[in-house]
Structures are given as structure tokens and as C-alpha cells.
N, C-alpha and C positions, 0 to 999 in steps of 0.2 A: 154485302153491300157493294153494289159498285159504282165507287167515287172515286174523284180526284186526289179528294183532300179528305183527313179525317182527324177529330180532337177529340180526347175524353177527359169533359168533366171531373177534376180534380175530387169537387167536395160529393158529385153523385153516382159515379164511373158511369155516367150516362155516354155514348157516343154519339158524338155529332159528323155527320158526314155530309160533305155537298154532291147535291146529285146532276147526273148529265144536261136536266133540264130546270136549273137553275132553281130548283126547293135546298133546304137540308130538312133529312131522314137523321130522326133522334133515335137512339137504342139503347135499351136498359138492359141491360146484360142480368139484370136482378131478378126480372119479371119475364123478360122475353117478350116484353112490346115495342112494338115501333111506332114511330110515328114521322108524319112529314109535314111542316110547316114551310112557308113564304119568309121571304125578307123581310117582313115586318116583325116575324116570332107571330103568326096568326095560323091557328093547327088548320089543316087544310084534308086530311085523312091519316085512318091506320086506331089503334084502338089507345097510343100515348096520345095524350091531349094536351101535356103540359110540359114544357123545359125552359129552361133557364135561356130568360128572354134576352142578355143582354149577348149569351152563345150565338144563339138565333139568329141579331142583329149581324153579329161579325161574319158568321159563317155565311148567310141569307145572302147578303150584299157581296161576298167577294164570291160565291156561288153564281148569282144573278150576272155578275160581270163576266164570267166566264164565259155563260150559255150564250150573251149577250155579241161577244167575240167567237163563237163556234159557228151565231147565225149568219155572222159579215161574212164570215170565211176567210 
């Protein structure tokens, strides 16, 4: 994954990463799915369809801020 930032899920050792252009890319280290969803926690591709929306939210938003300040320059 290449991210900034990365958190894993305490209760599903799901990882949450923020990506260059402002998603987070979920990973389940269980199954070997990914998936990538928006700031809203709304899956957006990849074959994981589901993660802990409230991860989503935190990671989504300060991901989104990022790409947001990479586009100012």
C-alpha cells in the first residue's frame, strides 16, 4: 500500500490506509481483500465492500484534506 498514513482496526485487524488521492484503501490481512472507499465510508471499488464506517469517516476526512493540500501546492 502506498500511503501516508496507516491504522489497523483493533477489533478486525482490518488496515486502513490513506491514499495519494484522498480515498482510504481497507485491507484484511485475513482474506486478502481490499477495498477502497470515499470520506463518506461509501465503497467505491476493489472486492472488500464493507469496513467500519466510523474508521472510514476519520481516515476519509483527514486523507481527503491532504490530497486537498497536495492540489494547492
Amino acid at each position: 500500500m502506498a500511503a501516508a498514513k496507516e491504522l489497523t482496526d483493533p477489533l478486525t485487524g482490518q488496515v486502513y490506509a490513506m491514499t495519494e488521492d484522498g480515498f482510504v484503501e481497507v485491507y484484511d490481512p485475513s482474506t486478502g481483500q481490499r477495498g477502497i472507499f470515499n470520506e463518506k465510508g461509501e465503497w467505491q471499488s476493489g472486492e472488500l465492500k464493507y469496513a467500519n464506517r466510523q474508521l472510514l469517516g476519520w481516515m476519509g476526512r483527514a486523507a481527503a484534506r491532504q490530497a486537498m493540500h497536495r492540489e494547492r501546492g
